[in-house]
DRENTI-532971 format. One record per residue (C-alpha): residue number from 1; y negated, x negated, z negated. Coordinates in nm, 4 decimals, always signed. Each point is the difference from the previous one (the first is absolute). Layout:
<romars>
<num=NUM | py=Y | px=X | pz=Z>
...
</romars>
This chain:
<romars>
<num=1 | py=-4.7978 | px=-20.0014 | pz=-1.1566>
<num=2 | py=+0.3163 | px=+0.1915 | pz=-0.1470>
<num=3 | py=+0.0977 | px=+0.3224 | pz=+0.1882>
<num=4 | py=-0.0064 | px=+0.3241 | pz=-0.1800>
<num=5 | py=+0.3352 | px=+0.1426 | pz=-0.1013>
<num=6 | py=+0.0490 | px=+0.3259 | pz=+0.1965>
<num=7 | py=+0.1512 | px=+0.3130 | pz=-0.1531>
<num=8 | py=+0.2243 | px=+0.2296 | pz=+0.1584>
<num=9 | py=-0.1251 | px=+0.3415 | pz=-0.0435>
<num=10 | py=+0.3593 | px=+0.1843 | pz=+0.0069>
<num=11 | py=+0.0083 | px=+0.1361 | pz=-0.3773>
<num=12 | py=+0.3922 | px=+0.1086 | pz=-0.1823>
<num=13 | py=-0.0987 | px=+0.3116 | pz=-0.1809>
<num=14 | py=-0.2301 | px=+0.0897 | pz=-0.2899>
<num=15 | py=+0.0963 | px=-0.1264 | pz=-0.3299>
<num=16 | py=-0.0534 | px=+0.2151 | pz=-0.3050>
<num=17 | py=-0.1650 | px=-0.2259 | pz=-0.2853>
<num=18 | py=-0.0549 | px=-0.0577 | pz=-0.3977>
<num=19 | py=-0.3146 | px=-0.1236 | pz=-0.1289>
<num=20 | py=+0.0979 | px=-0.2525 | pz=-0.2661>
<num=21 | py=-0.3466 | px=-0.1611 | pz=-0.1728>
<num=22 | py=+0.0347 | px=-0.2315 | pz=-0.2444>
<num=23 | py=-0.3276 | px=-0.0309 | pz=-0.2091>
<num=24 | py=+0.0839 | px=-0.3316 | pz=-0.2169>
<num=25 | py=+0.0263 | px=-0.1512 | pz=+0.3433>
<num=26 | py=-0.1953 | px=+0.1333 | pz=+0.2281>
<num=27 | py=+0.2848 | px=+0.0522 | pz=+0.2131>
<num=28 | py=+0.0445 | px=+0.3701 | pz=+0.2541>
<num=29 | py=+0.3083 | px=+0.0338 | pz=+0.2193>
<num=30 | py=+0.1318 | px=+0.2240 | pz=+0.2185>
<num=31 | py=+0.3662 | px=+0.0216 | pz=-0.1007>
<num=32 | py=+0.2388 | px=+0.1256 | pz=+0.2807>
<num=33 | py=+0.3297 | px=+0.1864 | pz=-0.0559>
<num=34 | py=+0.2510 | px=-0.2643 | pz=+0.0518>
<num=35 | py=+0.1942 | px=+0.2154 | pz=+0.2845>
<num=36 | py=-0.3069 | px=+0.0138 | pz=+0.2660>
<num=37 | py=-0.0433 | px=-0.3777 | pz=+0.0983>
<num=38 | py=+0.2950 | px=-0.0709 | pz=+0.2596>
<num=39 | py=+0.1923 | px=-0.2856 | pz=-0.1205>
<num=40 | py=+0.2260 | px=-0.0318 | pz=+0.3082>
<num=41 | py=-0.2935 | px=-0.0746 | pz=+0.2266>
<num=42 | py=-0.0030 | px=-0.3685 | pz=-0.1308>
<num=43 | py=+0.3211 | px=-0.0513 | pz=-0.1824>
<num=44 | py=+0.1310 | px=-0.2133 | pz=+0.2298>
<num=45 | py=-0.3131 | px=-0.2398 | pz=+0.0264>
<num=46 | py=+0.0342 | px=+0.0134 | pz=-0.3632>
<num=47 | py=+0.2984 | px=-0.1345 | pz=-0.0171>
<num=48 | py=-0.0786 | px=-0.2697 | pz=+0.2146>
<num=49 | py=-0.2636 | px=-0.1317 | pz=-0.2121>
<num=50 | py=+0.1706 | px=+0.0681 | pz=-0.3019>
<num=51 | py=-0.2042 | px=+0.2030 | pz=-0.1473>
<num=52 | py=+0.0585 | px=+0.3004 | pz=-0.2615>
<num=53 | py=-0.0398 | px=+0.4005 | pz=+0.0088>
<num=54 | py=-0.2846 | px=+0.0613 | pz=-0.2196>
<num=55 | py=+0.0722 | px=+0.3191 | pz=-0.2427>
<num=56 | py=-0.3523 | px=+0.1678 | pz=-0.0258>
<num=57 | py=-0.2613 | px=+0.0568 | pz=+0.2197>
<num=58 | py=-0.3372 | px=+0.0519 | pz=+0.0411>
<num=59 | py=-0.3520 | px=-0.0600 | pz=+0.1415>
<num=60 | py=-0.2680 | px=-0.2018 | pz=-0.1697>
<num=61 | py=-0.3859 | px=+0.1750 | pz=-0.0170>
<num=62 | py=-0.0835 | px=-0.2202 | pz=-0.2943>
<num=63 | py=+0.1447 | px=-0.3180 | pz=+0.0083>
<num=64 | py=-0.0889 | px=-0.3287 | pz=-0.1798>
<num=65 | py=-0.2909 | px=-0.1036 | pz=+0.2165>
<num=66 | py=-0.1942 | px=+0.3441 | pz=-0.0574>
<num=67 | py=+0.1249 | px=+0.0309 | pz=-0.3876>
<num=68 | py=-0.1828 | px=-0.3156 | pz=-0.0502>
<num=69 | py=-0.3034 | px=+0.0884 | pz=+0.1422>
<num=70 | py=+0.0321 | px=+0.3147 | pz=-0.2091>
<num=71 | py=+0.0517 | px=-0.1387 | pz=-0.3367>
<num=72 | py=-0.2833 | px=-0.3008 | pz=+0.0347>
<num=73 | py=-0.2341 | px=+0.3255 | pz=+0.0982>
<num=74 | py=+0.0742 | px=+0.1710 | pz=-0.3029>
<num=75 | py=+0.0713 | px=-0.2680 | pz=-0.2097>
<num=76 | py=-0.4022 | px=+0.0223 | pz=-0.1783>
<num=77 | py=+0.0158 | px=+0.4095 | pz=-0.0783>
<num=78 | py=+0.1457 | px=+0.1071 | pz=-0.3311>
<num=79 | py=+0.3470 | px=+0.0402 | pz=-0.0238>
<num=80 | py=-0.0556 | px=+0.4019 | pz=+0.0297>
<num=81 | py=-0.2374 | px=+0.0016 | pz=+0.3208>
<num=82 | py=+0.2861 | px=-0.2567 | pz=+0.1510>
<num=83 | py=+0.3076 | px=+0.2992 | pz=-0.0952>
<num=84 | py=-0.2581 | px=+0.2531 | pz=+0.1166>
<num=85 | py=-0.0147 | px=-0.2133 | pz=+0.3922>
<num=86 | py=+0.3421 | px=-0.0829 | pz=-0.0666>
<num=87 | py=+0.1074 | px=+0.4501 | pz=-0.0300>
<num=88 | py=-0.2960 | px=+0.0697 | pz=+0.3083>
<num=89 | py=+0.2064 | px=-0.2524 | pz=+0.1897>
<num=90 | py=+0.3579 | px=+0.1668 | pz=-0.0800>
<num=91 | py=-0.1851 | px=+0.3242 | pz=+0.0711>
<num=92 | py=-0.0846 | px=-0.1219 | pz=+0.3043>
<num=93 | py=+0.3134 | px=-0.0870 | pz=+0.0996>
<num=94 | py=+0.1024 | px=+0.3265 | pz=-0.0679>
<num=95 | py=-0.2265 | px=+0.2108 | pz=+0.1962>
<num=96 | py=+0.0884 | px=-0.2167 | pz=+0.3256>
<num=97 | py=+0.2106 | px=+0.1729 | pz=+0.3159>
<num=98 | py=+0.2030 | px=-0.3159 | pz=-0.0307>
<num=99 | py=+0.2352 | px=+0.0307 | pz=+0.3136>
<num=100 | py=+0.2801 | px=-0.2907 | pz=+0.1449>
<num=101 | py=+0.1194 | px=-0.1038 | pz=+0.3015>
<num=102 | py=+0.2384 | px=-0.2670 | pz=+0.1002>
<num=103 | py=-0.0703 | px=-0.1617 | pz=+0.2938>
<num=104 | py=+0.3020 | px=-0.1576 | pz=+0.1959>
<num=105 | py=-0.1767 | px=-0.3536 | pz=-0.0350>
<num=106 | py=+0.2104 | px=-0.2508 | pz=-0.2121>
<num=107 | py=-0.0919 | px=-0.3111 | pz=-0.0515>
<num=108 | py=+0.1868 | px=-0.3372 | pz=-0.1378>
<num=109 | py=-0.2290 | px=-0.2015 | pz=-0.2460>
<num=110 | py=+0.0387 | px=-0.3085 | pz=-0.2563>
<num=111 | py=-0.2516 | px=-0.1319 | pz=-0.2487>
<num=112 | py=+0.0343 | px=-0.2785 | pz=-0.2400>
<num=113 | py=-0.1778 | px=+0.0253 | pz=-0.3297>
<num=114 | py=-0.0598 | px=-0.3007 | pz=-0.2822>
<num=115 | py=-0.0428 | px=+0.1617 | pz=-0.3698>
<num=116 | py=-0.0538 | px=-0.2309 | pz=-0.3398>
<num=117 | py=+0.3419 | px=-0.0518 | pz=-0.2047>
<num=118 | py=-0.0610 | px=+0.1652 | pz=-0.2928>
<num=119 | py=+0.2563 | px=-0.2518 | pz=-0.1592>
<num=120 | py=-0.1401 | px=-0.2906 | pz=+0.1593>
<num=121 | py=-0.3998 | px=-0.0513 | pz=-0.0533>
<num=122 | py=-0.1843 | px=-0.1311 | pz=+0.3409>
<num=123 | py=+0.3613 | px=+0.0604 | pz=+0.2076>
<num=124 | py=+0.0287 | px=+0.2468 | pz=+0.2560>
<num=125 | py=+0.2444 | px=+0.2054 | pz=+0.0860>
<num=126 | py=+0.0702 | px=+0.0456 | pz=+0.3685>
<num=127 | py=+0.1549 | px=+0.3724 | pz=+0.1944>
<num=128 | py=+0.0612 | px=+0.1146 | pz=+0.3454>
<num=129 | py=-0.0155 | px=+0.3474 | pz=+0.0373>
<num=130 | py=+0.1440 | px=+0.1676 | pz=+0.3544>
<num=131 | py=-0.0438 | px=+0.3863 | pz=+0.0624>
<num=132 | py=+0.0529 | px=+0.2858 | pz=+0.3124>
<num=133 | py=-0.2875 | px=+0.2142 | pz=-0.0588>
<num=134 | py=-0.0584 | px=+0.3433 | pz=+0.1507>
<num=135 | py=-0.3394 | px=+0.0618 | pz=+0.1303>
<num=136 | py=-0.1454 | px=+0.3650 | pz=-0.1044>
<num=137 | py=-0.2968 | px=+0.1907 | pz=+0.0498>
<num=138 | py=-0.1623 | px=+0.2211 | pz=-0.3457>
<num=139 | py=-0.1659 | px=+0.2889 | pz=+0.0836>
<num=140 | py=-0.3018 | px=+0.0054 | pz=-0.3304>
<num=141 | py=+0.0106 | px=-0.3929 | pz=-0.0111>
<num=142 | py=-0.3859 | px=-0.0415 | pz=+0.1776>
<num=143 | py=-0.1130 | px=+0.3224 | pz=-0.1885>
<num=144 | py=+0.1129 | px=-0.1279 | pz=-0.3390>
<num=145 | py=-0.1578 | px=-0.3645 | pz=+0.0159>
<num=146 | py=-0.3164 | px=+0.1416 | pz=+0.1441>
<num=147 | py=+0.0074 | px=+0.2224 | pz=-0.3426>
<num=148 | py=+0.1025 | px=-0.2844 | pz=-0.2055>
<num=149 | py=-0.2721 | px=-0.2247 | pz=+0.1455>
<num=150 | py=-0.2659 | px=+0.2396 | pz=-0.0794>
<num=151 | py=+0.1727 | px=+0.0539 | pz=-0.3615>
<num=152 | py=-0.0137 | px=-0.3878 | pz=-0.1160>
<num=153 | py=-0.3274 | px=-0.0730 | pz=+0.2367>
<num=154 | py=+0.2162 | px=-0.2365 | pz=+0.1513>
<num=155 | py=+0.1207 | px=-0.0946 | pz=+0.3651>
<num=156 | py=+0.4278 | px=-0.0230 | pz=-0.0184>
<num=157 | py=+0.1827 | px=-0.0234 | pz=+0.3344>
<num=158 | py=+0.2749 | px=+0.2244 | pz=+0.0470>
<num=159 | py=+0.3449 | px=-0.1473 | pz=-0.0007>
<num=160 | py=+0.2341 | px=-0.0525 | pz=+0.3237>
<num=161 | py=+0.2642 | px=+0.2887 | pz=-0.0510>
<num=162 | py=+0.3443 | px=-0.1131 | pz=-0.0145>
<num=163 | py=+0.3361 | px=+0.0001 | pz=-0.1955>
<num=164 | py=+0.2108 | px=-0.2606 | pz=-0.0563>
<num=165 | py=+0.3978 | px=+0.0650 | pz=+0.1092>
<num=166 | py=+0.1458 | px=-0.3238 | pz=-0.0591>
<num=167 | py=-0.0878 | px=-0.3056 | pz=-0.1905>
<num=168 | py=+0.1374 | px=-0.3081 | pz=-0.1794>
<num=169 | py=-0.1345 | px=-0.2896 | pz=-0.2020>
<num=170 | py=+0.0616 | px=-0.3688 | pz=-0.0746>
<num=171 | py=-0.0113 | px=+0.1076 | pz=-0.3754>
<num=172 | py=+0.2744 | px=+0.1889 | pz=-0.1103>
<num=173 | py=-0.2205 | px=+0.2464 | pz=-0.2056>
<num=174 | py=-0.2296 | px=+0.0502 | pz=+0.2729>
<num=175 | py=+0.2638 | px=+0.0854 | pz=+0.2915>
<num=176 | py=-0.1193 | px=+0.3918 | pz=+0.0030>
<num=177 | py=-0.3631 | px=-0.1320 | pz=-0.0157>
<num=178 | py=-0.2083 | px=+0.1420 | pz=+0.3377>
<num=179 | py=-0.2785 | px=-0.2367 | pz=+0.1368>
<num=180 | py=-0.3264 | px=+0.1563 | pz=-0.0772>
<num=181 | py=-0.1780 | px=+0.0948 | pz=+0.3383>
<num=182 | py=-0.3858 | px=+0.0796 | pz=-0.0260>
<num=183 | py=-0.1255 | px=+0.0116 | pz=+0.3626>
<num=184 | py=+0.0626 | px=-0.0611 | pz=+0.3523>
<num=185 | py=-0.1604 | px=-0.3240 | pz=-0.0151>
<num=186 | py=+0.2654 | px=-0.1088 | pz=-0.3215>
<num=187 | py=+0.3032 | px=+0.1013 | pz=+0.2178>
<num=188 | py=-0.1195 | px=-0.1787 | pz=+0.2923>
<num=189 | py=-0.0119 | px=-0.2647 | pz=-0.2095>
<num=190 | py=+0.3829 | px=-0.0115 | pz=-0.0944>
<num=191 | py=+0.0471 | px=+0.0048 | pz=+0.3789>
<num=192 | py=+0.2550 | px=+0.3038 | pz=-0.0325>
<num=193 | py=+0.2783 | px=+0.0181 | pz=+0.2472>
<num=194 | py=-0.0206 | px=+0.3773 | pz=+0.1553>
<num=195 | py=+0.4177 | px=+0.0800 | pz=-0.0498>
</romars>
């Protein structure tokens, strides 16, 4: 049986936050002002790896595995009962005591993904993705999905709060790509490498 990743509870500081939903996607972030994460902490691991600074940051509350769950739930109403979920959502979003903390638990992690080549039919394309990712703790993040939840009827599980400091990528358009992190279990399944 795989061991549990432990966190260390020692938090940087509170991290004030924009709430970015995007309703064609699904998609709500926590952007981060791009002075609070501390670069320094990991720069030299970064190097090391060869990896790059990334020039944005933020946390993800709706991510791809939730916005799908989303749009196949709503995907039967009419196209104004789906913007009227779509605005109680952003709403939503917007009535939460969202509140960030970095923790000072980094961790190194690589993931290889295999895509169809859009200019070759039944060929794949093949990437490696490596990352330093910043665990975090939200503040809102357990009251908001228990809202959403009750919203859509639906049971979504809360993302694992983190930002991504450094990354790279096999594919040249993809080098400032993060590697999408859903849950314990999914990190514990890239078997990270606590830096």
């Amino acid at each position: 049986m795989k061991e549990s990743i432990e966190f260390d509870d020692t938090v940087k500081k509170i991290i004030p936050i924009i709430i970015n939903f995007n309703p064609e996607k699904i998609t709500l972030l926590l952007d981060i002002d791009n002075r609070f994460p501390n670069m320094e902490a990991k720069r030299v691991q970064a190097e090391e790896f060869k990896l790059n600074s990334k020039s944005e940051f933020h946390l993800t509350i709706i991510g791809s595995n939730t916005w799908e769950k989303i749009k196949k739930s709503i995907s039967l109403l009419e196209k104004s009962e789906r913007e009227k979920i779509l605005n109680k959502i952003y709403v939503l979003s917007e009535s939460i005591k969202w509140n960030i903390t970095l923790q000072n638990n980094f961790f190194y992690i690589e993931k290889e993904y295999a895509e169809e080549d859009p200019n070759n039919q039944g060929s794949l394309i093949y990437e490696k993705r490596k990352s330093i990712i910043q665990m975090a703790e939200i503040n809102g993040l357990k009251n908001f999905y228990r809202q959403l939840n009750v919203l859509l009827w639906e049971w979504f599980d809360e993302p694992l709060p983190h930002i991504t400091l450094y990354t790279t990528s096999t594919r040249e358009n993809k080098r400032l790509r993060g590697i999408g992190i859903y849950s314990q279990k999914q990190l514990e399944e890239l078997s990270p490498q606590k830096i």
